[in-house]
Backbone atoms as SQL, in Angstrom:
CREATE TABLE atoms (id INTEGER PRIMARY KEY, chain TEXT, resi INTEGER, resn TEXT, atom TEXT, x REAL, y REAL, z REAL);
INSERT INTO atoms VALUES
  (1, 'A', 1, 'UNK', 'N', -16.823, 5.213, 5.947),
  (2, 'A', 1, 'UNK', 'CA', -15.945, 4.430, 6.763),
  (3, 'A', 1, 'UNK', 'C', -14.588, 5.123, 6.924),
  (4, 'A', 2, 'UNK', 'N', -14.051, 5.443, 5.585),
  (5, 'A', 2, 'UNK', 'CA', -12.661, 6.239, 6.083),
  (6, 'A', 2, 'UNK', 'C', -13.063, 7.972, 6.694),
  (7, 'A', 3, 'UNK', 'N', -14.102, 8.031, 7.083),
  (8, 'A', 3, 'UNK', 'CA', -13.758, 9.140, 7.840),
  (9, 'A', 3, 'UNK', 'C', -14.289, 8.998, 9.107),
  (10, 'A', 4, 'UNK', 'N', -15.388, 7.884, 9.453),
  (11, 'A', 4, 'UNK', 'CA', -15.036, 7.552, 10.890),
  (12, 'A', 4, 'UNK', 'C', -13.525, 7.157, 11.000),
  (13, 'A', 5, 'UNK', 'N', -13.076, 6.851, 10.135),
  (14, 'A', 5, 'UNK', 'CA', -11.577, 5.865, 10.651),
  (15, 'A', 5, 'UNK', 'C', -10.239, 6.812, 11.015),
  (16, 'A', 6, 'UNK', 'N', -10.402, 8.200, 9.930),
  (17, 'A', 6, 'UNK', 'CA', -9.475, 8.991, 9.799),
  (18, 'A', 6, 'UNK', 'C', -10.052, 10.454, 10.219),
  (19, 'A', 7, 'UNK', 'N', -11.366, 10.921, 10.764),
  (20, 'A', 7, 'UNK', 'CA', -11.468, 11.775, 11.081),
  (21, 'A', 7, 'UNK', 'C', -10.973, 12.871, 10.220),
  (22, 'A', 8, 'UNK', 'N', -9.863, 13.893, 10.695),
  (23, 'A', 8, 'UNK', 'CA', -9.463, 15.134, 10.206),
  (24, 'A', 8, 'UNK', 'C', -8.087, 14.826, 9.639),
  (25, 'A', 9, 'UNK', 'N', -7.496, 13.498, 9.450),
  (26, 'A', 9, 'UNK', 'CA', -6.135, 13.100, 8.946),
  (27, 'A', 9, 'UNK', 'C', -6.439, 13.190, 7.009),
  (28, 'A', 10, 'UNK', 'N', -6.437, 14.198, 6.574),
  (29, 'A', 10, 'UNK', 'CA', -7.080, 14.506, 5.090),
  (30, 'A', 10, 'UNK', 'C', -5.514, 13.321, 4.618),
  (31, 'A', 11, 'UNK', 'N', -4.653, 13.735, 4.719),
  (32, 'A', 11, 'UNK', 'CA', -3.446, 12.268, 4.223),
  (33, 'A', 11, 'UNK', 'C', -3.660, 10.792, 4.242),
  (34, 'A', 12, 'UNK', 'N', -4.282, 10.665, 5.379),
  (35, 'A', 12, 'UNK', 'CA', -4.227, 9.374, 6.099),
  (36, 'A', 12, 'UNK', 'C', -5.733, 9.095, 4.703),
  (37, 'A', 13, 'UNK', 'N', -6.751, 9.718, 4.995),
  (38, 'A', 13, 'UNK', 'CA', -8.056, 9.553, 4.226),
  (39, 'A', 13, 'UNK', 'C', -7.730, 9.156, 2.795),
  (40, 'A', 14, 'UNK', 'N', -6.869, 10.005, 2.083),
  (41, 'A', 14, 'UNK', 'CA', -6.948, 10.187, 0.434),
  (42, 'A', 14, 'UNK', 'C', -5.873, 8.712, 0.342),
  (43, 'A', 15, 'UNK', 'N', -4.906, 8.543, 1.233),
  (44, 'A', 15, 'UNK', 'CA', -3.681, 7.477, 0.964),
  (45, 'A', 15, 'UNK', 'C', -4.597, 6.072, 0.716),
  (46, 'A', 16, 'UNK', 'N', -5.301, 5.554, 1.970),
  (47, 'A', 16, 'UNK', 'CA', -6.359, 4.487, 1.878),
  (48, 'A', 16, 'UNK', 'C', -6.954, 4.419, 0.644),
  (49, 'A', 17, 'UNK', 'N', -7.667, 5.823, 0.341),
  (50, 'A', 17, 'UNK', 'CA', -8.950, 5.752, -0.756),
  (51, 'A', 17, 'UNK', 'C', -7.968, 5.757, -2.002),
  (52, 'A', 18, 'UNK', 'N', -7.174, 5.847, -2.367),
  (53, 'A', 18, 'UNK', 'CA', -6.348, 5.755, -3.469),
  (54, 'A', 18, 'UNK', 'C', -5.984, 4.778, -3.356),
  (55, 'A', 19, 'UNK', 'N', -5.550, 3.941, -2.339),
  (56, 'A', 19, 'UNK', 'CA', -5.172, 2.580, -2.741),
  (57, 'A', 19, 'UNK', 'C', -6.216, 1.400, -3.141),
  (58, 'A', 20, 'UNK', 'N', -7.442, 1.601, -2.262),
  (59, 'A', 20, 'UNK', 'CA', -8.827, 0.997, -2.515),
  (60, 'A', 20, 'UNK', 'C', -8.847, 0.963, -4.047),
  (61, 'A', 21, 'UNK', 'N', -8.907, 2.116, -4.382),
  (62, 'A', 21, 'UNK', 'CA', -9.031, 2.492, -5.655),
  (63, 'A', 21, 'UNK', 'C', -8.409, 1.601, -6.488),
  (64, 'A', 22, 'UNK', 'N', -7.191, 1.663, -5.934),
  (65, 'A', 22, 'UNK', 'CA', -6.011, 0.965, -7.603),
  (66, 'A', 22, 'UNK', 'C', -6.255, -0.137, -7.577),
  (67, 'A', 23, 'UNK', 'N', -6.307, -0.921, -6.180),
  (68, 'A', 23, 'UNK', 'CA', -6.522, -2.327, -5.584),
  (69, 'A', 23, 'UNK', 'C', -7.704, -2.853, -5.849),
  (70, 'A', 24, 'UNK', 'N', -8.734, -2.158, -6.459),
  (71, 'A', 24, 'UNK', 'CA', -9.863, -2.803, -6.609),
  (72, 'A', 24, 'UNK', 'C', -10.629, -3.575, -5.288),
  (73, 'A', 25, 'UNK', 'N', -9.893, -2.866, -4.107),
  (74, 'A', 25, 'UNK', 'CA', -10.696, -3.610, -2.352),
  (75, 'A', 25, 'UNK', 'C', -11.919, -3.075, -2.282),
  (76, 'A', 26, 'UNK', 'N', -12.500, -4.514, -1.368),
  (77, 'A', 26, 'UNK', 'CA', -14.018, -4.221, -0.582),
  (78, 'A', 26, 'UNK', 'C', -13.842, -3.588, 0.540),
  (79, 'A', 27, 'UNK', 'N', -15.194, -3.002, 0.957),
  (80, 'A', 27, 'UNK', 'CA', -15.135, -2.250, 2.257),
  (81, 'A', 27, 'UNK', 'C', -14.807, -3.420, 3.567),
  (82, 'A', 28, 'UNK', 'N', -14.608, -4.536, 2.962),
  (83, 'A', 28, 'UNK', 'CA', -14.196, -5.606, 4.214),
  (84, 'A', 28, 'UNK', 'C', -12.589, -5.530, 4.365),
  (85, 'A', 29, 'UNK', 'N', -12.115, -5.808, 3.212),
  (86, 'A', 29, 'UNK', 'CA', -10.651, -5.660, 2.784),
  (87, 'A', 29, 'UNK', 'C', -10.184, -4.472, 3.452),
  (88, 'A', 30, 'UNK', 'N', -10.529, -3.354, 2.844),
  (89, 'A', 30, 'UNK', 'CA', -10.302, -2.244, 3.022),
  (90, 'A', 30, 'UNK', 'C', -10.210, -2.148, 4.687),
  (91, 'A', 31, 'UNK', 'N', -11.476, -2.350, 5.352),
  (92, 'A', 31, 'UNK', 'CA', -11.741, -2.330, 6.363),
  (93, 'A', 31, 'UNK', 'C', -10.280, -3.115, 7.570),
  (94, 'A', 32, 'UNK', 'N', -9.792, -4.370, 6.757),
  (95, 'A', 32, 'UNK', 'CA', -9.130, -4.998, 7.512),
  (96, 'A', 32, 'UNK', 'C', -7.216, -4.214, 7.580),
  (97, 'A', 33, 'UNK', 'N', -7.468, -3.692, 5.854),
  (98, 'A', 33, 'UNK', 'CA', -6.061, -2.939, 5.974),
  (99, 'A', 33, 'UNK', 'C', -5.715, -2.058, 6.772),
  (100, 'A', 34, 'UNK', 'N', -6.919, -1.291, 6.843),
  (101, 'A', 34, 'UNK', 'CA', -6.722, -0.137, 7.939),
  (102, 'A', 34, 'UNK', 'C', -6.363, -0.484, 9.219),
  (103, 'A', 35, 'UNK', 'N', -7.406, -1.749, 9.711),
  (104, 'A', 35, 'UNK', 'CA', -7.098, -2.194, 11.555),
  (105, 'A', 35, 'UNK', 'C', -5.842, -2.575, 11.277),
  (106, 'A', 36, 'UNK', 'N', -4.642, -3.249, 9.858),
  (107, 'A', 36, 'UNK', 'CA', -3.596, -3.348, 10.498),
  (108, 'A', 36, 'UNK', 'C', -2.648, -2.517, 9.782),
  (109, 'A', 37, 'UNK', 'N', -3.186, -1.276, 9.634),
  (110, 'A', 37, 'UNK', 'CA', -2.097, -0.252, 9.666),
  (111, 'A', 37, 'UNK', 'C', -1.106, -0.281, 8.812),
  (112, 'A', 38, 'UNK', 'N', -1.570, -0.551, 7.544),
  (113, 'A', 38, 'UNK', 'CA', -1.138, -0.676, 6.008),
  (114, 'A', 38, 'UNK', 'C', -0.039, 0.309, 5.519),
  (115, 'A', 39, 'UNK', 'N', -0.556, 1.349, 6.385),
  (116, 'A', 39, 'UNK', 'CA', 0.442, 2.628, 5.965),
  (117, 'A', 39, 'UNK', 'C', 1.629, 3.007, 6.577),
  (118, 'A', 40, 'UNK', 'N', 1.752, 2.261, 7.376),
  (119, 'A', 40, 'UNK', 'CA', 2.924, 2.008, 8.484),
  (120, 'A', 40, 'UNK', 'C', 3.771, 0.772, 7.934),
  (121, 'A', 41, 'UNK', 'N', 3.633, -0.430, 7.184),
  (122, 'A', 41, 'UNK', 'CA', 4.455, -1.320, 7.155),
  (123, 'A', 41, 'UNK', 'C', 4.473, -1.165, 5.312),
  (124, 'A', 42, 'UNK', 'N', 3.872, -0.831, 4.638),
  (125, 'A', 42, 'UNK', 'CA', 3.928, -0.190, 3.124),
  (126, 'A', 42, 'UNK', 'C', 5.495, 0.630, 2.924),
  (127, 'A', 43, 'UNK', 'N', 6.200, 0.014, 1.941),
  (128, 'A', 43, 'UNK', 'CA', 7.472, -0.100, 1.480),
  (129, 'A', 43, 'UNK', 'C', 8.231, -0.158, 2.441),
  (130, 'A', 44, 'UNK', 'N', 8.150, -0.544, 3.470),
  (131, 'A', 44, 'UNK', 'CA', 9.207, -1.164, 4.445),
  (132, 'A', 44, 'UNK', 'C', 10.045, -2.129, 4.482),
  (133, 'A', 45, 'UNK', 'N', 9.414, -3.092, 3.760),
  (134, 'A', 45, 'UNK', 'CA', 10.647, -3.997, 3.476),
  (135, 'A', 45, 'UNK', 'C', 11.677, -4.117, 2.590),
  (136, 'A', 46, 'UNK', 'N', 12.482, -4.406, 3.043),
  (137, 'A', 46, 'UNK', 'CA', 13.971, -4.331, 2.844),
  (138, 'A', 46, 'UNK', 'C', 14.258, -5.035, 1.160),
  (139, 'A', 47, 'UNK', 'N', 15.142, -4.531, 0.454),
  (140, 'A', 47, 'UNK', 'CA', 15.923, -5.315, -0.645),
  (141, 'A', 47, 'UNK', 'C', 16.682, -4.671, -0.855),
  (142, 'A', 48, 'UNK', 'N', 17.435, -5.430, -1.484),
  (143, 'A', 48, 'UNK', 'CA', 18.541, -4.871, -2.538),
  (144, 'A', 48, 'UNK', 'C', 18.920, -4.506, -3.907),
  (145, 'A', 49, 'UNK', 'N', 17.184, -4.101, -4.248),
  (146, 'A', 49, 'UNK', 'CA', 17.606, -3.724, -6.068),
  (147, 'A', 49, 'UNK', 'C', 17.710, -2.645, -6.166),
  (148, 'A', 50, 'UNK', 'N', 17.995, -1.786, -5.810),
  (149, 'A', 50, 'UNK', 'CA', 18.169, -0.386, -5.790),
  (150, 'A', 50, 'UNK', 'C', 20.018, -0.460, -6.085),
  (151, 'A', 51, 'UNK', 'N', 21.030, -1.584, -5.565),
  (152, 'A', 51, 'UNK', 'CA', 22.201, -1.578, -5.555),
  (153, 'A', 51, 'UNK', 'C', 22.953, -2.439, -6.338),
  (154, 'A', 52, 'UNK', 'N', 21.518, -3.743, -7.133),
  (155, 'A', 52, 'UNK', 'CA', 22.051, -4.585, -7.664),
  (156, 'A', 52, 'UNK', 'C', 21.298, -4.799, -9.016),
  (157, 'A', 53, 'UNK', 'N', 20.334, -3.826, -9.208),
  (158, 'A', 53, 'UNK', 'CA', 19.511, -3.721, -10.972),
  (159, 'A', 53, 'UNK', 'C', 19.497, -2.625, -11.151),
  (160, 'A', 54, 'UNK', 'N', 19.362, -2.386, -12.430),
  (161, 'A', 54, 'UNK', 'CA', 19.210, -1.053, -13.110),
  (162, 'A', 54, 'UNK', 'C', 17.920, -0.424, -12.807),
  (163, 'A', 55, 'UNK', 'N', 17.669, 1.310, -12.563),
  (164, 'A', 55, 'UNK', 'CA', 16.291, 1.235, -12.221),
  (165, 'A', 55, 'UNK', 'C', 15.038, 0.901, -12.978),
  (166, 'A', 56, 'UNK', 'N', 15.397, 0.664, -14.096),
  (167, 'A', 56, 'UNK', 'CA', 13.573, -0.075, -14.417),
  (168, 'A', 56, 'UNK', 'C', 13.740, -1.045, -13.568),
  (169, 'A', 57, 'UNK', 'N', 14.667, -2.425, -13.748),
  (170, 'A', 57, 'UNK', 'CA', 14.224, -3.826, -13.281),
  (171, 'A', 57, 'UNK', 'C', 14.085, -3.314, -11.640),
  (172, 'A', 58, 'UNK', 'N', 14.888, -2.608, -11.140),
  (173, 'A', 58, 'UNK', 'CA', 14.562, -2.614, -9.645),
  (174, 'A', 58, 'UNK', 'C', 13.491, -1.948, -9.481),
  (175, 'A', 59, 'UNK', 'N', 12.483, -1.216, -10.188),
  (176, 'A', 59, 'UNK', 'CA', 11.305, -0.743, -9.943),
  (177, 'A', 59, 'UNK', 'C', 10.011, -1.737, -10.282),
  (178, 'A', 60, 'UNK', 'N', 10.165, -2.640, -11.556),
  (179, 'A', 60, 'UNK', 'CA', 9.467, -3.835, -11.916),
  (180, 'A', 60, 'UNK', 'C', 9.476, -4.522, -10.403),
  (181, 'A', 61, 'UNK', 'N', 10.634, -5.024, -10.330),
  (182, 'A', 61, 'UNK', 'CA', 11.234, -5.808, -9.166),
  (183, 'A', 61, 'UNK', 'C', 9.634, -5.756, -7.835),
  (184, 'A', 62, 'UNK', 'N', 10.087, -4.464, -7.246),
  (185, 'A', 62, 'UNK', 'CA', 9.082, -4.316, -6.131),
  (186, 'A', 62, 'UNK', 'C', 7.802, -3.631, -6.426),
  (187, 'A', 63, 'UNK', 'N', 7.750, -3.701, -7.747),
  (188, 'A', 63, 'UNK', 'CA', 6.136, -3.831, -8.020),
  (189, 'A', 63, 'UNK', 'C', 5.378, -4.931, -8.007),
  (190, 'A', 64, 'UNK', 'N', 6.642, -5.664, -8.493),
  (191, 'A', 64, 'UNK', 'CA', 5.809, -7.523, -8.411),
  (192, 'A', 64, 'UNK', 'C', 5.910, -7.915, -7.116),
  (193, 'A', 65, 'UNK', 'N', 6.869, -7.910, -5.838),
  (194, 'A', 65, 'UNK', 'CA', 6.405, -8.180, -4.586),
  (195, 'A', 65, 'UNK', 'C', 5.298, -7.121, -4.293),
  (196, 'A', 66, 'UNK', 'N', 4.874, -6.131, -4.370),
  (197, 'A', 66, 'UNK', 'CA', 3.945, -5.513, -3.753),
  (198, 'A', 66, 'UNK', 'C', 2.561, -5.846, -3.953),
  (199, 'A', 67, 'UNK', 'N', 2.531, -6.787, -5.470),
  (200, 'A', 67, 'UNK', 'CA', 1.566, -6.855, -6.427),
  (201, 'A', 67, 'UNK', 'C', 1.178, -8.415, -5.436),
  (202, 'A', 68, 'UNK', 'N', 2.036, -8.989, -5.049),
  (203, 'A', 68, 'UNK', 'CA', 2.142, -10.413, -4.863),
  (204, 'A', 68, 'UNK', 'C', 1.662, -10.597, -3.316),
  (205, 'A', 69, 'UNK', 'N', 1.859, -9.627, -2.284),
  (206, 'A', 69, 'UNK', 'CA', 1.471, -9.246, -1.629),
  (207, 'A', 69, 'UNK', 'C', 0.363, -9.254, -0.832),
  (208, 'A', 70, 'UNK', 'N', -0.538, -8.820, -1.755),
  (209, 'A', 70, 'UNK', 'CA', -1.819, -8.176, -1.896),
  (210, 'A', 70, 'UNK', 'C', -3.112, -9.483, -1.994),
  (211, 'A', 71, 'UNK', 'N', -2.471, -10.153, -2.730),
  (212, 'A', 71, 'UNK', 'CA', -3.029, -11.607, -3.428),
  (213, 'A', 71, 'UNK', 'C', -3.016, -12.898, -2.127);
């Protein structure tokens, strides 16, 4: 599936399959992240812990929205 999807994009291929991976997704899941272009809106959103926590908590921080996310 990711190489009908990604053809010759070897980045685009390994980024998906590594996240499948960590994420524990089905080829449905998977399937649906890709049609909406997961890799395009992935750490895009905006905060402010980078200016207002120290970096562990601001790295905890947007692990738990990313984690929360997903769910």
């Amino acid at each position: 599936m990711l190489i009908d999807a990604f053809g010759d994009d070897r980045d685009l291929y390994a980024w998906y399959a590594g996240k499948a991976v960590e994420n524990r997704w089905s080829r449905r899941h998977l399937t649906g992240q890709i049609h909406l272009r997961l890799h395009e809106r992935q750490g895009a959103a905006m905060t402010n812990f980078e200016i207002t926590l120290d970096a562990a908590d601001a790295e905890r921080s947007s692990m738990t929205i990313k984690r929360r996310k997903l769910w």
